[in-house]
C-alpha positions as CSV (number, residue, x, y, z in Angstrom):
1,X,18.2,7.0,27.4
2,X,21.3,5.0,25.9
3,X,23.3,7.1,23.2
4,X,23.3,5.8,19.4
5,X,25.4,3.6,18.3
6,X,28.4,4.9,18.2
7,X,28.8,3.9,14.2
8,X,26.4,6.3,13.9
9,X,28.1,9.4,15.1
10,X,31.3,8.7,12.3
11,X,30.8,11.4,10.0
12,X,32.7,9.3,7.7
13,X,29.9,7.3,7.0
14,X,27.5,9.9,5.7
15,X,27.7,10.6,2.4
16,X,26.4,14.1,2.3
17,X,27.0,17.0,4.3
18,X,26.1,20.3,4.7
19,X,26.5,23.5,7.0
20,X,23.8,25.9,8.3
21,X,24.6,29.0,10.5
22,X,22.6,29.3,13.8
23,X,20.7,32.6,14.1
24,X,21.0,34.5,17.8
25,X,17.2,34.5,18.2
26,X,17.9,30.3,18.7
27,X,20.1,31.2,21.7
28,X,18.3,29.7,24.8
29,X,18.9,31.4,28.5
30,X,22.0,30.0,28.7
31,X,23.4,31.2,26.0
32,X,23.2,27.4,24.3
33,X,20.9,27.0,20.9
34,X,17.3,25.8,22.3
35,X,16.5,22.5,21.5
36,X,13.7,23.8,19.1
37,X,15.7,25.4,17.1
38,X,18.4,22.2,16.6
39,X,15.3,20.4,15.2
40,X,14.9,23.5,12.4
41,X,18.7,23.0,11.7
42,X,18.1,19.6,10.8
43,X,14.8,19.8,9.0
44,X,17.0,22.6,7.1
45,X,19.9,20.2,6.5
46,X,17.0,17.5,5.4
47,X,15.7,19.6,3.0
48,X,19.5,20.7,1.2
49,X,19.6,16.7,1.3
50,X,16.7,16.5,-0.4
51,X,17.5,19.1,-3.4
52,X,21.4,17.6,-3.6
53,X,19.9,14.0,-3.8
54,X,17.2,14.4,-6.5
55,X,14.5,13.6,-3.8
56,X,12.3,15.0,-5.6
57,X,12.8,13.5,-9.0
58,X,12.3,10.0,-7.4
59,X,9.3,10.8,-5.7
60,X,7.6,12.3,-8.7
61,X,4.1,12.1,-8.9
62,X,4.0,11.6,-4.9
63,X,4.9,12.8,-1.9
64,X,6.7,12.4,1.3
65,X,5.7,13.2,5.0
66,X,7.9,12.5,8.1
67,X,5.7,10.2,9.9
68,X,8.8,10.2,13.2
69,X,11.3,12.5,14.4
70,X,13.7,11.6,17.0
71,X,16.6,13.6,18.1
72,X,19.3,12.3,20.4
73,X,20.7,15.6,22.1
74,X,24.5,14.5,22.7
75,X,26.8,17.7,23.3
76,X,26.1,21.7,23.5
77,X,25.6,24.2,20.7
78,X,26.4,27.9,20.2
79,X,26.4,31.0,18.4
80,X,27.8,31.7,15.8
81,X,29.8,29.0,15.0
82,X,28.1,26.7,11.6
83,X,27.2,23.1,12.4
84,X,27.5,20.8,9.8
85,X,24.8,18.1,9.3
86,X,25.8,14.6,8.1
87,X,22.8,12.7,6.3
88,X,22.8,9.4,5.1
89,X,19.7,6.9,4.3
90,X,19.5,4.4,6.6
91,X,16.9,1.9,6.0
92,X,14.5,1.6,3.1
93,X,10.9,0.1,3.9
94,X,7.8,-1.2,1.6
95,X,6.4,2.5,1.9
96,X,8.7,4.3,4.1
97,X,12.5,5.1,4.4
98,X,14.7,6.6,7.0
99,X,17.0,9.3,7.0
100,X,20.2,9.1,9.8
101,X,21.7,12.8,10.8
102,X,24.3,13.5,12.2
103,X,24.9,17.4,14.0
104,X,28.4,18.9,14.7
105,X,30.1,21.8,15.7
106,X,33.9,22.5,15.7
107,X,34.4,19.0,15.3
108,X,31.9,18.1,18.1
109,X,29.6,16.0,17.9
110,X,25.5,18.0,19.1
111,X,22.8,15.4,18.1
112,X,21.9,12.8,16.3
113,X,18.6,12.5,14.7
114,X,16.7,9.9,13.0
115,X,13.1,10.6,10.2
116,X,10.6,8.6,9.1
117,X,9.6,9.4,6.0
118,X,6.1,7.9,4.4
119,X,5.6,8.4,0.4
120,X,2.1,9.4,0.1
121,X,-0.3,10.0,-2.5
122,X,-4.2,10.2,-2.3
123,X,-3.6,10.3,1.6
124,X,-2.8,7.1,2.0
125,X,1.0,5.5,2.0
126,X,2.0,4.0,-1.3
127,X,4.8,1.7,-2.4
128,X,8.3,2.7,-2.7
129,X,9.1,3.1,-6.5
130,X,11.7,0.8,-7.9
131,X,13.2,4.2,-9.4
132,X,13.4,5.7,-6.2
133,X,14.8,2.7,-4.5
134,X,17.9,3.1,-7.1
135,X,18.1,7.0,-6.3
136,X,18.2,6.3,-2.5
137,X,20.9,3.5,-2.8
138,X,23.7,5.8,-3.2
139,X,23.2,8.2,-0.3
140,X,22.9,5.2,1.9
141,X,24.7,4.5,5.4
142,X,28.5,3.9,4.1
143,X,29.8,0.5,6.3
């Protein structure tokens, strides 16, 4: 599998960061945090996103399900150092947008990740709001 681009992995270009402390149960045998438990760092770091961002202000009235999760596993992790997760929006769709994230540690760079995320309401996917077009426009990709 090719790595991302590597414009991607510039933390520069995120516009929002965050840092979340691994726990010791997400140690795998080796002594490296288990895959599994990278992918709850980064839900966690979606989530601060989310709250920092006024996600859900701009969604109001709907909601939002990850429709696709993919994680690029670039570099080991360990205990206890923080990681710091980089999120930017990367693309914006009729119903859906995507969120780019970026995993270090000590200046390393661990994963990067890329969501779908679907606005919802009824069950079914429903337009993108103008209004939360204009809130997603400043937490996009920096060039």
């Amino acid at each position: 599998m090719p790595k991302p681009d590597p414009g991607l992995l510039d933390p520069e270009r995120y516009p929002f960061q965050c840092e979340i402390y691994p726990r010791f149960g997400d140690l795998d045998i080796n002594q490296h945090l288990n895959n599994v438990a990278l992918a709850g760092i980064l839900e966690e770091g979606r989530v601060h996103f989310h709250r920092i961002s006024k996600y859900e202000e701009a969604v109001a009235g709907i909601t939002s399900m990850a429709a696709s999760f993919a994680v690029d596993y670039l570099g080991e992790a360990h205990y206890p150092a923080p990681l710091t997760i980089h999120v930017a929006a990367t693309a914006i769709g009729r119903t859906s947008h995507t969120l780019g994230q970026l995993a270090m540690q000590q200046g390393r760079v661990i994963a990067y990740a890329r969501t779908v995320l679907v606005c919802v309401s009824g069950g079914r996917p429903v337009e993108n709001s103008p209004l939360f077009i204009e809130a997603v426009r400043p937490w996009m990709l920096r060039p």
